[in-house]
N, C-alpha and C positions, 0 to 999 in steps of 0.2 A: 504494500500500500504506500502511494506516497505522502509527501509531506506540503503543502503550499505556505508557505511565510511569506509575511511585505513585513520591510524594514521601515523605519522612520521616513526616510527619507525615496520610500516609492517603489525601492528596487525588489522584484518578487525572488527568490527562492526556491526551488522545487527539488526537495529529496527523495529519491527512490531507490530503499538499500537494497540489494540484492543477499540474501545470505549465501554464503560458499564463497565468494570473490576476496579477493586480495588487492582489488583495483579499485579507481575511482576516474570517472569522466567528467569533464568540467566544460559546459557549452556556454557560450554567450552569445546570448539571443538578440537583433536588434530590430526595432520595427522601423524600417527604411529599405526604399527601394518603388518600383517605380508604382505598387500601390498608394505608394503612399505621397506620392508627387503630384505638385499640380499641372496644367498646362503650362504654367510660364517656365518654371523649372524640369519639363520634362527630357530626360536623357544627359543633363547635367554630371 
């Protein structure tokens, strides 16, 4: 099961431990790209 945390200041958090593993993955997610543009800055 995972975990969803928001910090003070916005940033969300999402853990999901796997048990047996000896590893850990660290992603960072950004919301940008051309959904998220508008016409004047598109392909910028």
């Amino acid at each position: 099961m995972h975990k969803l945390t928001t910090l003070d200041n916005g940033l969300k958090i999402i853990l999901s431990p796997i048990e047996g593993t000896k590893s850990c993955t660290v992603l960072c997610l950004v919301g940008a790209g051309s959904r998220f543009e508008t016409k004047d800055i598109s392909g910028i």
